[in-house]
TIDREN-741524 format. One record per residue: residue number from 0; y, z, x of N, C-alpha, C, O in turn. Coordinates in nm, 3 decimals. Atoms other than C-alpha are relative to their C-alpha. Last residue first. Layout:
REM residues N
NUM; Y; Z; X; Y; Z; X; Y; Z; X; Y; Z; X $
...
This chain:
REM residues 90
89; 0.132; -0.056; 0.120; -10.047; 8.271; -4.006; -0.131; 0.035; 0.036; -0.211; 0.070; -0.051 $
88; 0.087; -0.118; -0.087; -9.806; 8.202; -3.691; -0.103; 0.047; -0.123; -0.176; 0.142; -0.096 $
87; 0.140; 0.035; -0.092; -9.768; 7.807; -3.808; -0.061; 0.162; 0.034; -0.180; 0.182; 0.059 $
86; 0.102; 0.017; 0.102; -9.460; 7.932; -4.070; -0.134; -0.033; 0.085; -0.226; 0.030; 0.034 $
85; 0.032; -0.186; 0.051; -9.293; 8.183; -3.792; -0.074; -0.052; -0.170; -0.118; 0.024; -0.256 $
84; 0.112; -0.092; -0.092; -9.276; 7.838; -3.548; -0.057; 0.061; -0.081; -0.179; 0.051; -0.080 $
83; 0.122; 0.057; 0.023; -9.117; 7.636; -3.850; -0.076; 0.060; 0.098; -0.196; 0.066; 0.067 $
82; 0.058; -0.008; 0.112; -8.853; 7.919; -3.905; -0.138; -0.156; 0.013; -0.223; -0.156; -0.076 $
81; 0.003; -0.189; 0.005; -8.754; 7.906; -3.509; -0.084; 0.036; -0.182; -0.191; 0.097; -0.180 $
80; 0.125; -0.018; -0.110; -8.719; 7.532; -3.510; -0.086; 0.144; 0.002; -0.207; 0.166; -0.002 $
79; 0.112; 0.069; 0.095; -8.550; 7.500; -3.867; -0.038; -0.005; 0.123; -0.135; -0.078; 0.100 $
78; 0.036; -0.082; 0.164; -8.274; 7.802; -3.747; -0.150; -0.112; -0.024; -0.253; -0.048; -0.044 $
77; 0.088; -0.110; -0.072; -8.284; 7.606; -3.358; -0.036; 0.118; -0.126; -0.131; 0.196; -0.117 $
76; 0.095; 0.106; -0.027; -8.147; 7.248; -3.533; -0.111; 0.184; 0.047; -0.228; 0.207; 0.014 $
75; 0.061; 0.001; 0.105; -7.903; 7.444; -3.748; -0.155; -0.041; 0.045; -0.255; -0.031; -0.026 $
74; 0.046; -0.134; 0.027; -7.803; 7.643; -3.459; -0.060; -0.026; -0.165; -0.105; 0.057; -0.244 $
73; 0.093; -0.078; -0.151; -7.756; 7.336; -3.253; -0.074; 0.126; -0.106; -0.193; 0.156; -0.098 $
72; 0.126; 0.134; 0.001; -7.559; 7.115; -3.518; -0.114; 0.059; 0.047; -0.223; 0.016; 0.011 $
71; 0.010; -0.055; 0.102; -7.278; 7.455; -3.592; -0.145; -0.114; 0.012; -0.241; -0.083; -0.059 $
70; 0.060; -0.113; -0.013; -7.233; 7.402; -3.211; -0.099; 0.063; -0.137; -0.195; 0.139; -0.126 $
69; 0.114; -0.001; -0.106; -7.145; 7.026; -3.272; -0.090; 0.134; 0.026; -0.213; 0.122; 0.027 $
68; 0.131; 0.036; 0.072; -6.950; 7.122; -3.552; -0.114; -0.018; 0.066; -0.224; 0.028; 0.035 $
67; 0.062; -0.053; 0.112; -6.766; 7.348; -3.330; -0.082; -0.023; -0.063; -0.181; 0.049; -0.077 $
66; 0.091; -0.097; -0.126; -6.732; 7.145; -2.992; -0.044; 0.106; -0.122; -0.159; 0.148; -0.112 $
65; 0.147; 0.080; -0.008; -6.602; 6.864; -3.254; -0.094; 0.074; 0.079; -0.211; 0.039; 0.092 $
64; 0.082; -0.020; 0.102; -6.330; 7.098; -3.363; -0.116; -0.084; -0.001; -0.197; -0.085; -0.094 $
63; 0.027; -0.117; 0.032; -6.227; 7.184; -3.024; -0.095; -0.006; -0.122; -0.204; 0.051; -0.132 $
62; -0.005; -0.099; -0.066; -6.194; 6.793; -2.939; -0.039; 0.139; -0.047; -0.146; 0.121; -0.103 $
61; -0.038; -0.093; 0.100; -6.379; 6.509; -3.011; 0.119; 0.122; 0.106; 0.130; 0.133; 0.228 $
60; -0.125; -0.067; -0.018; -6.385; 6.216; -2.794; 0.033; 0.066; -0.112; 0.108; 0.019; -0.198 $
59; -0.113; -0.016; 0.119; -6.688; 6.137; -2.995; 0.156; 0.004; 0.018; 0.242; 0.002; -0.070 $
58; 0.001; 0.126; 0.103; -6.878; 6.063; -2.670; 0.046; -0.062; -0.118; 0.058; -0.182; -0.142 $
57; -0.057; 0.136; -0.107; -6.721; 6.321; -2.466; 0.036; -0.116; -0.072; 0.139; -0.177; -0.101 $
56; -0.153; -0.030; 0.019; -6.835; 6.589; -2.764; 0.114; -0.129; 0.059; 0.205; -0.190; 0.004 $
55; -0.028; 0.049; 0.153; -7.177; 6.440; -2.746; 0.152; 0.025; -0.028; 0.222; -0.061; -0.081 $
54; 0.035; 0.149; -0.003; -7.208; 6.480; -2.371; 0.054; -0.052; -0.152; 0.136; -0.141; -0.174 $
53; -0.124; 0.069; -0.052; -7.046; 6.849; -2.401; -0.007; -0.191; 0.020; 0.090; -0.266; 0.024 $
52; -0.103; -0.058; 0.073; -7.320; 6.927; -2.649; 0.130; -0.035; 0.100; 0.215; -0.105; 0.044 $
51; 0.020; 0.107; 0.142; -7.567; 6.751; -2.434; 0.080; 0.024; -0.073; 0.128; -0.086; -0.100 $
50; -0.001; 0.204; -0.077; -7.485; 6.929; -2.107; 0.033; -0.053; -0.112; 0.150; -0.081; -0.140 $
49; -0.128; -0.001; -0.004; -7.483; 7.291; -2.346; 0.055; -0.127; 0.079; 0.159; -0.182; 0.045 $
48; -0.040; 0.012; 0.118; -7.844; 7.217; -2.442; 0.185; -0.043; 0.024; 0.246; -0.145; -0.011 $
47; -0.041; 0.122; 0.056; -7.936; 7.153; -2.083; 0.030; -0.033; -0.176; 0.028; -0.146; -0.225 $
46; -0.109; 0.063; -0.088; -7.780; 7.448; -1.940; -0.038; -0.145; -0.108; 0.041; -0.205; -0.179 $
45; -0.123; -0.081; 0.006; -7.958; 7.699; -2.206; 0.080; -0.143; 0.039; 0.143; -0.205; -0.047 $
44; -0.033; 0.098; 0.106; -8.297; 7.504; -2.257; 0.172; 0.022; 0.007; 0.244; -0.064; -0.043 $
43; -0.057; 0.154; -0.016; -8.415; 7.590; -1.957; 0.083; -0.061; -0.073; 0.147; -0.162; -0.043 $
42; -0.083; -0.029; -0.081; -8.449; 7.952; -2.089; 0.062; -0.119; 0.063; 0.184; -0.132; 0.066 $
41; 0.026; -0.078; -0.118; -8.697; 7.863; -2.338; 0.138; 0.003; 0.048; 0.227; -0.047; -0.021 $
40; 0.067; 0.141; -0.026; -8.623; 7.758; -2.709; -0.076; 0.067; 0.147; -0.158; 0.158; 0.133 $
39; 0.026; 0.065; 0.113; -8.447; 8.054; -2.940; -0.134; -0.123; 0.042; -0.219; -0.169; -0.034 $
38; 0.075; -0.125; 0.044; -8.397; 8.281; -2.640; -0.078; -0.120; -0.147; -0.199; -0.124; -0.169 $
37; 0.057; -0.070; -0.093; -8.199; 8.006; -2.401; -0.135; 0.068; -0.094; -0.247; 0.032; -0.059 $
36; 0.125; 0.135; -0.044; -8.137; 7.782; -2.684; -0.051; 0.078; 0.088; -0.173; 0.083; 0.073 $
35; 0.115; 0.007; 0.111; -7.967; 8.133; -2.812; -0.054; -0.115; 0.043; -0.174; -0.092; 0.029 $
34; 0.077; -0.110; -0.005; -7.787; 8.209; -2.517; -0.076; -0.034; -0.127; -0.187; 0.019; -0.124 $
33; 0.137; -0.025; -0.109; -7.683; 7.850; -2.447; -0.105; 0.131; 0.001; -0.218; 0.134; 0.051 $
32; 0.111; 0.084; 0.015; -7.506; 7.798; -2.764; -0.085; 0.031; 0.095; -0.201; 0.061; 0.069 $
31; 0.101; -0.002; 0.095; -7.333; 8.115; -2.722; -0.093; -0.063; 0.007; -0.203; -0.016; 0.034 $
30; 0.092; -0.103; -0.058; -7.205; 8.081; -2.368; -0.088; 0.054; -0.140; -0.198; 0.108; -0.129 $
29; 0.127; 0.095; -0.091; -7.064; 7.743; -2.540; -0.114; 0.130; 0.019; -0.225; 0.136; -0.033 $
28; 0.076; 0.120; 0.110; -6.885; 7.907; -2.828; -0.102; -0.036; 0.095; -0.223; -0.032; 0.072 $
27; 0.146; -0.098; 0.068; -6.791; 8.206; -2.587; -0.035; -0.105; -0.089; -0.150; -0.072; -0.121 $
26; 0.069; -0.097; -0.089; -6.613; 7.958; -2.334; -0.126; 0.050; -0.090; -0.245; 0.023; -0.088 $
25; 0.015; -0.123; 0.014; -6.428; 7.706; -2.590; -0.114; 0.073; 0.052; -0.218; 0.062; -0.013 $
24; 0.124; -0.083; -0.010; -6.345; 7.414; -2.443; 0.030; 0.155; 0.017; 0.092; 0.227; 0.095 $
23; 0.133; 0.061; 0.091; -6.145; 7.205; -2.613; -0.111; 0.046; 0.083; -0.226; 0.005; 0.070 $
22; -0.046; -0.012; 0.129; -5.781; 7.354; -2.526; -0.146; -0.009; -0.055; -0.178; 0.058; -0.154 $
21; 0.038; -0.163; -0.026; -5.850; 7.341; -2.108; -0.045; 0.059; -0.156; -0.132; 0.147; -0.163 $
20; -0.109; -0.124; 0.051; -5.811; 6.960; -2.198; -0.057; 0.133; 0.001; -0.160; 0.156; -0.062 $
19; 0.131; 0.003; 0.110; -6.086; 6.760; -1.941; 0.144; 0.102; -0.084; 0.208; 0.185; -0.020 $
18; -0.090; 0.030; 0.058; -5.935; 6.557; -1.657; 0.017; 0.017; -0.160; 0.044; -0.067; -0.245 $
17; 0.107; 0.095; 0.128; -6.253; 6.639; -1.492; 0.158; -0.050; -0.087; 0.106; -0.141; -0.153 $
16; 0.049; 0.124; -0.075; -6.012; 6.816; -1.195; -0.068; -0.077; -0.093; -0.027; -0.190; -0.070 $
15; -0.087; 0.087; -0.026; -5.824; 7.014; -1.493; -0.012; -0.097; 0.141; 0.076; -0.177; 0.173 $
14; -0.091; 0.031; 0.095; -6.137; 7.110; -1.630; 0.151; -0.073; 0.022; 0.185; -0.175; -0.038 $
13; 0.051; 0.135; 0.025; -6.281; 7.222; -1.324; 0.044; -0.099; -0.122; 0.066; -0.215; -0.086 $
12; -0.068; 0.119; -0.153; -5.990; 7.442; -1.212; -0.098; -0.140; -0.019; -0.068; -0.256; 0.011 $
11; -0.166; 0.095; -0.003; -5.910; 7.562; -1.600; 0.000; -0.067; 0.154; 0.083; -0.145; 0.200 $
10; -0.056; 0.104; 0.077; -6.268; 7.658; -1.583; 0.117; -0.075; -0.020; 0.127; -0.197; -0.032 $
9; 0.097; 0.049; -0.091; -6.320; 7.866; -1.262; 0.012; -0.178; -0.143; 0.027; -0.299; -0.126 $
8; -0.059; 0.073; -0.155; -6.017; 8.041; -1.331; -0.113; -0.104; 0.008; -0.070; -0.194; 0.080 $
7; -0.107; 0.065; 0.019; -6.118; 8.165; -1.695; 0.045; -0.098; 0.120; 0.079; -0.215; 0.102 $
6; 0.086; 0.053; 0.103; -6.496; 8.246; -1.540; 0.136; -0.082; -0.084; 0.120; -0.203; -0.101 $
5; 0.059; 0.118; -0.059; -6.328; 8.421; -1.249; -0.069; -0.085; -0.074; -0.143; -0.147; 0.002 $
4; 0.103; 0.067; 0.037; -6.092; 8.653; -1.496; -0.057; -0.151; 0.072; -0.016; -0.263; 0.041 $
3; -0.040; 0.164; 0.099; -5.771; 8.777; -1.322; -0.166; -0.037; 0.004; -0.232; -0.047; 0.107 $
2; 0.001; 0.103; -0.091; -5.779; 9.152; -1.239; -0.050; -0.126; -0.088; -0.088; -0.138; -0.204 $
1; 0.136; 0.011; 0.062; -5.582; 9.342; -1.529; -0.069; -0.102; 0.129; 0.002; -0.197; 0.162 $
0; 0.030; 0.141; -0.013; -5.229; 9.470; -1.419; -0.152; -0.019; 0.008; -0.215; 0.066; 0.072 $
């Protein structure tokens, strides 16, 4: 028997106090976005990227597949941040 994941638990308890479907949030999608705004932007950038990405999701009442495009929005926005830094380093 496997011990029970505090990071699964910790979500399905806020999630089902927020009245939020367990279904539309995907864990490693998010802990992605934040590790690359983290590394991609500063470290600050982690929590409040992933805020805004659940803000926008809210606001769409999207679900799973709006936490996707949304994610796929982030990594286009931090690809043309990251490539306009590495054109200025000349």
């Amino acid at each position: 028997m496997s011990d029970p994941d505090p990071l699964a638990e910790w979500v399905l308890l806020v999630a089902d106090d927020l009245g939020i479907d367990p279904g539309d949030v995907d864990v490693g999608l998010l802990l992605d976005v934040a590790r690359d705004s983290a590394h991609g932007v500063v470290r600050p950038a982690a929590p409040i990227t992933t805020y805004l990405v659940g803000l926008a999701q809210g606001r769409a009442r999207g679900g799973a597949a709006e936490l996707h495009a949304l994610a796929d929005r982030i990594d286009v926005l931090l690809a043309t941040r990251n490539h306009s830094d590495t054109d200025t380093e000349d």
